[in-house]
N, C-alpha and C positions, 0 to 999 in steps of 0.2 A: 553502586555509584550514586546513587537516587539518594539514597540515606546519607551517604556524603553530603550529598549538595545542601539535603535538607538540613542536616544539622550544623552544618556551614555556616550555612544561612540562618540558622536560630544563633547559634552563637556572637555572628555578626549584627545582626537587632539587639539581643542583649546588649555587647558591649559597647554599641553607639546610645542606646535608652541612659545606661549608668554613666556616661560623660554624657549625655544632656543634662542629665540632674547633677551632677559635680561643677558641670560647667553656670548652669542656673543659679544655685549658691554661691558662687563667687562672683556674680553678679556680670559675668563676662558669658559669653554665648557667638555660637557661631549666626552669620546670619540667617536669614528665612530660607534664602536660594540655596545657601549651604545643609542648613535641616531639610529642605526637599529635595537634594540631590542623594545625600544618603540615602532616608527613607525610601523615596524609589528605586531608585538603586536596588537594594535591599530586596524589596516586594518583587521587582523586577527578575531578579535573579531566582529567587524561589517560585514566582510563577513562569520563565523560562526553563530553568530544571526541569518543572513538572512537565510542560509542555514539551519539551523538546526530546526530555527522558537521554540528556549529555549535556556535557559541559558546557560547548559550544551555546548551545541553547539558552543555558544560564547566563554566560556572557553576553549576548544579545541582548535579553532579557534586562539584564542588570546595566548595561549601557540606555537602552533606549529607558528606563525609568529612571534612571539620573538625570538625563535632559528633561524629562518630563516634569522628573519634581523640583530642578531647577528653574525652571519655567512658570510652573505654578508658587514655588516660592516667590522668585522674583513679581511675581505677580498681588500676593499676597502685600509685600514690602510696597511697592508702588499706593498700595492703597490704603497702607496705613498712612503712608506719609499724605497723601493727598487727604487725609481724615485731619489729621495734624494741621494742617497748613490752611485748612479751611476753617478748624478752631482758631489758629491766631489772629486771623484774618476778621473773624467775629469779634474776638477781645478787642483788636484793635480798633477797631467801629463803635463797640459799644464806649468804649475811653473816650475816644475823640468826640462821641454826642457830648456826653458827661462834660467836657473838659472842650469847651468848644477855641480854639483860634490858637491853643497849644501844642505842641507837637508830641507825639506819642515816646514813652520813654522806652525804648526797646529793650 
């Protein structure tokens, strides 16, 4: 049952790895909370197997690291954007020096 789970589990990394990169070339992607929900998930489930030495365990496992690495995605995503939004914020200041009593052209 062990080698089950494991190889499960490797198969399932695989086939989520090759639709990241199929999905990356088409210039479409799932988002961040979505790539860390698998990924945990995943990890989750292979280190629950191992731990738990049953399925159950892998399930556990594979639940609690999808919340996790949806969490940590969504977390990831909040800071990009706040990365973002403090660059427009800059552009839009350095314009308005430059460009003084005109209004910014969004």
């Amino acid at each position: 049952m062990k080698k089950l789970i494991i190889f499960g589990s490797l198969a399932l990394t695989l086939t989520t790895s090759f639709n990241f990169n199929a999905q990356a070339q088409e210039k479409k992607g799932i988002s961040k909370q979505g790539k860390g929900a698998i990924i945990g998930g995943a990890g989750g489930a292979v280190v629950g197997g191992l731990i738990g030495k049953n399925v159950g365990g892998a399930l556990i496992g594979g639940a609690i690291g999808a919340g996790g690495g949806y969490v940590i995605g969504n977390e990831a995503r909040k800071r990009e954007e706040k990365k973002k939004r403090a660059a427009y914020l800059q552009r839009r200041a350095a314009w308005k020096r430059a460009h003084p009593g005109r209004a910014y052209p969004y």
